[in-house]
C-alpha positions in Angstrom: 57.6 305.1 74.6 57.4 303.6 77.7 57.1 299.9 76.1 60.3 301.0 74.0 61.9 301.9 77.4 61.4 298.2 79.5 62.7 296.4 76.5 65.7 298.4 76.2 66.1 297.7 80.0 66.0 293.9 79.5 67.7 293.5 76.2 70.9 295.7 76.5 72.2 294.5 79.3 72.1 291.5 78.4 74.2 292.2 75.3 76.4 294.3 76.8 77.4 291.5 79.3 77.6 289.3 76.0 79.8 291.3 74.7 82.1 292.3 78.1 82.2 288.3 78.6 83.3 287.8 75.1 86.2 289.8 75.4 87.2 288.8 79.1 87.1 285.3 78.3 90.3 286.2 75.9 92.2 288.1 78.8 93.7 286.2 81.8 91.5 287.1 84.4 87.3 287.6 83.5 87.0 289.3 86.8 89.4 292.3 86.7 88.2 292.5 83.2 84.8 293.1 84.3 85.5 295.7 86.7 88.1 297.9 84.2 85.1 298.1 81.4 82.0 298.3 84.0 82.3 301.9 85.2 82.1 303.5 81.9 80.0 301.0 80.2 77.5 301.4 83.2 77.7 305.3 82.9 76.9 305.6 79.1 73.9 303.1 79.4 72.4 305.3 81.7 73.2 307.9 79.3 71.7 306.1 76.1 68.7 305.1 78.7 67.9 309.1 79.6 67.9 309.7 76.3 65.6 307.6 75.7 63.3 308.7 78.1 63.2 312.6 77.0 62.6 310.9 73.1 66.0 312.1 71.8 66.1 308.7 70.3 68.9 309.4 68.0 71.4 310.3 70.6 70.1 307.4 72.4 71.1 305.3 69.1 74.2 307.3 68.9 75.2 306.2 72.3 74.0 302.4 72.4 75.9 302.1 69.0 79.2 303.4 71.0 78.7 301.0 74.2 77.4 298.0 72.1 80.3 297.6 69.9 78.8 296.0 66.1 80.0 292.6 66.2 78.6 288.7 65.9 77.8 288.9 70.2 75.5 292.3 70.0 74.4 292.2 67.0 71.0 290.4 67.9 70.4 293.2 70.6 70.9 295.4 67.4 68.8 294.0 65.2 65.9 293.9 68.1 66.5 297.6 68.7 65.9 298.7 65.0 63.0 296.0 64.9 61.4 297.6 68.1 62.0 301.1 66.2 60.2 299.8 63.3 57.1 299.2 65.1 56.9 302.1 67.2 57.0 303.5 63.5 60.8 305.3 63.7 61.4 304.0 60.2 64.5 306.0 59.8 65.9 305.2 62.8 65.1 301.1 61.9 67.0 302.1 58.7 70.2 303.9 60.4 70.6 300.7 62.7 70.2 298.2 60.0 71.8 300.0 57.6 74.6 300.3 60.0 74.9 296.5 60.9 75.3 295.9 57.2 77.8 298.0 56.8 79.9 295.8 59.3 82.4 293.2 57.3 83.2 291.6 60.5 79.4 290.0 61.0 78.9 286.5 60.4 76.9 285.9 57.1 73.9 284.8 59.4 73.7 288.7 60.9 74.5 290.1 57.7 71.4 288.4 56.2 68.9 288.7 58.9 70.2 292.5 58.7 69.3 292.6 55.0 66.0 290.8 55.9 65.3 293.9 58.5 66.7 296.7 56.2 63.9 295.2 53.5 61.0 295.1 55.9 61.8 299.0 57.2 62.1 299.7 53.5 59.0 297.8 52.5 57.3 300.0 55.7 58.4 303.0 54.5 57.2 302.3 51.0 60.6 302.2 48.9 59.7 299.2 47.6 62.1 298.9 44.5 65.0 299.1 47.1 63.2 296.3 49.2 62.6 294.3 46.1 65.8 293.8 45.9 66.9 292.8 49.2 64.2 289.9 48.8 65.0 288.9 45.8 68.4 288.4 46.6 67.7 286.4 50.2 65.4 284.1 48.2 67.6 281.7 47.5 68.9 281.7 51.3 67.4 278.6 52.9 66.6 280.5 56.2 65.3 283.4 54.2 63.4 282.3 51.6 59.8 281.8 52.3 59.9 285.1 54.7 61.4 286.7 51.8 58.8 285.0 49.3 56.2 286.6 51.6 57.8 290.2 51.4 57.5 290.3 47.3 54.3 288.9 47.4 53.7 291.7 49.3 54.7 294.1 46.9 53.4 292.7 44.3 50.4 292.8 45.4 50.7 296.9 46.3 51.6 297.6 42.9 49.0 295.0 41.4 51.5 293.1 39.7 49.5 289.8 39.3 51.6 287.9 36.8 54.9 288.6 39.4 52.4 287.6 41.8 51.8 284.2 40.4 55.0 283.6 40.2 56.7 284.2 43.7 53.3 282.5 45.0 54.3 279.5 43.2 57.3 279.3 44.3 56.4 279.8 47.6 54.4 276.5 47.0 57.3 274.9 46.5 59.3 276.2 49.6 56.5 275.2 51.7 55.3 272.4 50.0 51.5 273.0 50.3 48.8 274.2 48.3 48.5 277.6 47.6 46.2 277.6 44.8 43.1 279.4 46.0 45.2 282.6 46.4 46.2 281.9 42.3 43.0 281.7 41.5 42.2 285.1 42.6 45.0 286.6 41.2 44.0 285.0 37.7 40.6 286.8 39.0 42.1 289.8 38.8 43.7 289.5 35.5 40.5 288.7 34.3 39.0 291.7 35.5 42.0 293.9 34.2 41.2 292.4 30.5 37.8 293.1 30.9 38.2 296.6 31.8 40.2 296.9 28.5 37.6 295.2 26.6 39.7 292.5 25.7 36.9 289.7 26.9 39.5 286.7 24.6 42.4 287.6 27.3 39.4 287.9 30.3 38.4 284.2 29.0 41.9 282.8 29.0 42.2 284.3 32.4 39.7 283.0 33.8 40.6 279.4 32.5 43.7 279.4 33.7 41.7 280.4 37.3 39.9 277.3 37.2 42.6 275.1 36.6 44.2 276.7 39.7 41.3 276.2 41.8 37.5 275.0 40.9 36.0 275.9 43.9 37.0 279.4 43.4 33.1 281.1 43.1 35.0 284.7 42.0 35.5 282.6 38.5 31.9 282.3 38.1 30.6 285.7 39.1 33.3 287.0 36.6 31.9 284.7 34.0 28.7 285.8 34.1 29.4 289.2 33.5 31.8 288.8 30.6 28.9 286.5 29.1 26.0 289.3 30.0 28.2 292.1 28.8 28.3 290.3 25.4 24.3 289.4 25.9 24.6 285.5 25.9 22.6 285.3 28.7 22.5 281.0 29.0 26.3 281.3 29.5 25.7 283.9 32.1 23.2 281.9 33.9 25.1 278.7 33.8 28.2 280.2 35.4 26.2 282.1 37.8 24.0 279.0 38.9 27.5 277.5 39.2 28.2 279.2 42.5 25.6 277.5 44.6 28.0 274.6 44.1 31.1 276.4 44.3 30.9 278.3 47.1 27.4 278.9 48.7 28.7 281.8 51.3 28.3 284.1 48.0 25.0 283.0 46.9 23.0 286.2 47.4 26.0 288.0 45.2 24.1 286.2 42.3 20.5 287.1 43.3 20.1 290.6 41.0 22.4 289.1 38.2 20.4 285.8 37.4 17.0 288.5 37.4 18.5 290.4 35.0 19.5 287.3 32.6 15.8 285.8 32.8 14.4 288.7 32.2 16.3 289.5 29.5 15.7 286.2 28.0 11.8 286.5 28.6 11.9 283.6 31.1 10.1 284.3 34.3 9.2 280.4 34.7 12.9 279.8 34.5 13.6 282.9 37.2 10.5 281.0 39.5 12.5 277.8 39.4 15.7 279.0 40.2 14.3 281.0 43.1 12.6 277.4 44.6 16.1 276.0 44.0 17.7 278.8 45.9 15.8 278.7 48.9 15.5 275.3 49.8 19.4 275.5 49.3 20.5 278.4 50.7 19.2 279.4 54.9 18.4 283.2 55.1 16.4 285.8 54.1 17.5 287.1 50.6 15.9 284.0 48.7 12.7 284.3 50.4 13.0 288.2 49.4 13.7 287.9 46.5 10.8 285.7 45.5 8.1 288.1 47.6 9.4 290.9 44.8 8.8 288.7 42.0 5.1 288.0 43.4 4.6 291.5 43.9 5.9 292.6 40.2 3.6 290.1 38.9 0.6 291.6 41.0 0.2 289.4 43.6 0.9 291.1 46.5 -0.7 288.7 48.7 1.4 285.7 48.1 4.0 288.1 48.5 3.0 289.1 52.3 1.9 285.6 52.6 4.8 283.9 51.8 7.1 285.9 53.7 4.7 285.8 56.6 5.3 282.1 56.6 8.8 282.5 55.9 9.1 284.7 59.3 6.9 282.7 61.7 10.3 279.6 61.5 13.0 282.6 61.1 13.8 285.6 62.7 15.2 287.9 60.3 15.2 291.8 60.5 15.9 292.2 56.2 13.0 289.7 55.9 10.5 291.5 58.7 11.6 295.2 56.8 10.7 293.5 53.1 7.6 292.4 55.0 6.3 296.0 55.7 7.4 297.8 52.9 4.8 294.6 51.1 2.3 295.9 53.4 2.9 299.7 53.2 2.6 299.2 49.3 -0.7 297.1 50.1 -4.0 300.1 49.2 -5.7 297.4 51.7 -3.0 297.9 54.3 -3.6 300.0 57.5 0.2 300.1 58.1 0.5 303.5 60.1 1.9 304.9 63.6 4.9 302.8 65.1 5.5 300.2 62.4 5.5 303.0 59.7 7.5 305.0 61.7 10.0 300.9 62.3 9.5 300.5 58.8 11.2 304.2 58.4 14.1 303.2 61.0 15.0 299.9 59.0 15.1 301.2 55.8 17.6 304.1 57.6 19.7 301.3 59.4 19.7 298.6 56.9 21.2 302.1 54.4 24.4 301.9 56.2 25.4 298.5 57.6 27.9 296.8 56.2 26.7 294.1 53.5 30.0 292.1 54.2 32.5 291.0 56.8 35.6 289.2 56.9 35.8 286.2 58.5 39.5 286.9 59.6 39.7 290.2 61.4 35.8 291.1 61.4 36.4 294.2 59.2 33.1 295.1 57.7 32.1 297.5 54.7 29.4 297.8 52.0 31.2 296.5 49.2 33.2 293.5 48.4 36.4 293.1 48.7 38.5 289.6 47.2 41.0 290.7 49.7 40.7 292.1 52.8 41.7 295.7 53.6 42.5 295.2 56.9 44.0 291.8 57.1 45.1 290.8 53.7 43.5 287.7 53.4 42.1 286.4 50.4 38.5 285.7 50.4 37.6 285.8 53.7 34.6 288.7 53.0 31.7 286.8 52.5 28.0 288.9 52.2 26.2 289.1 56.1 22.8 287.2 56.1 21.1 289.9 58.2 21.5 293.2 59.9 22.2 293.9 63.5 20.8 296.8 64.7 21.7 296.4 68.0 25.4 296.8 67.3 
């Protein structure tokens, strides 16, 4: 409350003297004007200001409404009062003052709109978004307020999972900007894709995921959603081809199609065509999970020592804790092995550690969590998690 405090200090007065200035400059003399409206003024700011302080915040509105008379000189101290309510989280005071400055008829049609713009946002915090629909669909078409406002119903849109609205205000933010938003399409074709396929309508999925690619071909989400439409109706070729088509795509998600392309080999009885694709994966793609990968596929075949071998190799050029953990659970599976004492008891705390770190993290913010998210949780941004190479146990 204390930050709400300093700013009141700095900003009302300065509006207030807007305002007493204002209405001096239309009397003969500024000065005597000054000092008839000072005493008063001075003696209810304190007022507004104490409330403040013991968080009786709407007497302390009450009062700063009442010294700051509404009009085109205080309304800017206004608006920055509800907007510093809004982010202490006092949604209903945010409301009462923007609500309020609204309400005025005698506010320039500037004030009045960046009022509505504020009365949306505190509407969009507070989670009414129908009513702050509205607002921004009516400011959209206000030069100054149209790509915030664009922003806002994207927003919303993307809360109630409204894709097809969300297509369609992200286009036209394209427009107002005049840049390329199309990766962001893509994923929200993504997502229509995955709604069809949930409803086992895989002809809708396809058309979704075509109109994807013609948003954006590097999207790798098309591809990974692809391959499992194809694998859920067995055509495993078409599954591998779109998953092999992520290496190109987008490389940062290669391990997401590690498990997926075993499956289609093995279900198509090709273990020399699983082999190959594993070489092609890891002189492609640095880190561990390609080299881990093909260790358990020398192992399931029997041939465990190729398996230590080649991760042995693998480790003397690379340090990798997933590698060095795949590495003794090869050896603790070894009957040869001799794997006992401290790197049993390693072996034990890896397998522990690696069970709860997070698999991905955003580029963005940093968040990290065990599954994968198209959009972040924390920051919003689109494709920005990518899968983490290794663990860190030291964090």
């Amino acid at each position: 409350m204390l930050n709400s405090v300093l700013v009141l200090l700095v900003l009302l007065p300065v509006a207030a003297g807007s305002g007493w200035l204002a209405r001096a400059r239309a009397e003969r003399r500024r000065q005597d004007a000054e000092q008839r409206s000072a005493s008063p003024v001075h003696a209810d700011y304190l007022r507004g200001i104490s409330y403040l302080v013991n968080e009786d915040a709407d007497r302390a509105i009450e009062t700063f409404i009442r010294v700051l008379e509404v009009d085109n000189e205080t309304a800017e101290t206004h608006l920055a009062l509800g907007n510093l309510f809004r982010r202490q989280g006092d949604i209903d005071r945010a409301l009462r003052l923007h609500q309020n400055l609204v309400a005025r008829p005698n506010l320039s049609a500037g004030h009045r709109n960046q009022a509505r713009y504020e009365l949306a946002r505190d509407y969009l915090r507070a989670g009414v978004l129908d009513r702050a629909e509205s607002l921004f669909v009516e400011l959209v078409d206000n030069e100054s307020f149209a790509e915030r406002s664009l922003n806002g119903l994207i927003t919303i849109h993307e809360q109630v999972r409204d894709w097809e609205q969300a297509i369609v205000a992200t286009q036209h933010l394209e427009r107002e900007r005049g840049s390329s938003l199309r990766p962001i399409i893509a994923q929200y074709y993504c997502e229509l894709a995955e709604q069809a396929i949930e409803a086992e309508d895989s002809e809708r999925a396809r058309r979704m995921l075509k109109s994807a690619r013609h948003a954006y071909r590097g999207c790798a989400r098309i591809s990974l959603v692809g391959g499992r439409l194809a694998e859920s109706h067995r055509d495993f070729r078409t599954a591998i081809r779109a998953y092999h088509e992520v290496l190109v795509e987008d490389p940062a998600f290669a391990t997401e199609i590690l498990e997926p392309m075993h499956r289609c080999f093995a279900a198509s009885d090709d273990d020399s065509g699983y082999v190959r694709f594993l070489q092609e994966f890891m002189a492609q793609i640095e880190g561990a999970a390609g080299h881990v990968a093909y260790a358990r596929h020398l192992r399931s075949t029997g041939r465990i020592d190729e398996a230590i071998a080649h991760l042995s190799r693998y480790l003397q050029h690379e340090a990798s804790w997933i590698g060095f953990y795949h590495l003794l659970e090869l050896a603790s599976a070894d009957p040869r092995s001799n794997l006992t004492g401290p790197l049993d008891n390693l072996r034990q705390s890896l397998a522990r550690i690696i069970e709860r770190e997070p698999l991905y993290q955003c580029g963005h913010c940093g968040f990290s969590g065990r599954y994968l998210h198209w959009q972040c949780p924390s920051c919003r941004q689109w494709n920005t998690m990518v899968p983490r190479r290794d663990i860190k146990p030291g964090d």
